[in-house]
N, C-alpha and C positions, 0 to 999 in steps of 0.2 A: 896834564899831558894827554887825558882821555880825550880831553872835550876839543881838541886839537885834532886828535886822528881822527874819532868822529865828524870833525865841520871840513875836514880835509877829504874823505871818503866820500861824505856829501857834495862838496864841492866838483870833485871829479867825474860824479855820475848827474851833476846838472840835477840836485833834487833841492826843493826847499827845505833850512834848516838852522831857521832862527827859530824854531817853533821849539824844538825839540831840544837845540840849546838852552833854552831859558830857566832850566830845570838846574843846570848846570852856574849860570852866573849871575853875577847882583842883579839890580836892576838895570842900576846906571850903567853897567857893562851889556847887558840887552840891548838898551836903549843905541850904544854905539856900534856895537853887532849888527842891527837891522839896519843899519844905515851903511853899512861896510856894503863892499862892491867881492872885495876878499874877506871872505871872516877869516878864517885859520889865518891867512898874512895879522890880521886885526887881533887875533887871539896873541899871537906872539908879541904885537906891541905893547899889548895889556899887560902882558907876563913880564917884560919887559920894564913897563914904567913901575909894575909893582915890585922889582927887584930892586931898582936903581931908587925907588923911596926909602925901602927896607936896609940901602946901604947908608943911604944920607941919616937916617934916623939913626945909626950905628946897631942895626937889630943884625945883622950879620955882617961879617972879616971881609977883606977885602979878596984874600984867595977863594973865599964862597963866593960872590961876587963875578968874579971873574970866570969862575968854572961856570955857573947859572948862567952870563951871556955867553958864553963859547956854548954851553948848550943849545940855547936858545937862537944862534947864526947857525950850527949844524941842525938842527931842525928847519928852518927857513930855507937854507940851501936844496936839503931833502925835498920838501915841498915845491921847490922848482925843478926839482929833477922828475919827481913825480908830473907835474902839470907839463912839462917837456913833453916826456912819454908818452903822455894821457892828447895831447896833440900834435902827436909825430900821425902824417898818411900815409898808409902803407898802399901803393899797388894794389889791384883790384886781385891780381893773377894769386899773390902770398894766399889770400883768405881760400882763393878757389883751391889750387894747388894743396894747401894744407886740409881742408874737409875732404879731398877727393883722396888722397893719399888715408887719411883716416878713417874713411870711408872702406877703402880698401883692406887695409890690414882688420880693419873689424869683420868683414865677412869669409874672409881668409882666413882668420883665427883658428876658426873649428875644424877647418881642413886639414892644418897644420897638426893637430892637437891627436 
């Protein structure tokens, strides 16, 4: 779950971060990382196929199972709501309006006070 928020955080601020994952997963999960376009979408599929192995082998219940992918689609969902956000435009006026406004009540503060 770390290394998901982590490649997700990265993802959002446009920074490289296969580098720093690799600390984090096998090899051959690296190797599929640095080739992903999305890692965190690509972390959740790993997480994924290593759950759905873990069910076939009978290493865990079918209601663990199920909880683990309901987790694993409410994370995925998250993560698009996040990348939403992270590429909504706002108006040039919002950014100026709100520094000017903040701008404002900061040097007004001590007047008040």
């Amino acid at each position: 779950m770390g290394k998901l928020t982590y490649a997700l955080r990265l993802l959002l601020r446009k920074e490289a971060n296969c580098e720093v994952l690799k600390d984090w997963v096998s090899s051959a999960d690296g190797e599929v990382l640095s080739r992903a376009k999305n890692v965190p979408a690509q972390i959740i599929l790993l997480q994924a196929k290593d759950v759905s192995y873990a069910f076939d082998k009978g290493w865990i219940e079918q209601f663990r199972f199920k909880a683990y992918m309901s987790t694993l689609k409410k994370m995925y969902d998250n993560q698009g709501k996040c990348e939403r956000i992270k590429n909504t435009v706002f108006p040039f006026y919002y950014n100026y309006f709100t520094n000017l406004f903040l701008w404002l009540f900061t040097i007004s503060l001590p007047l008040l006070c």
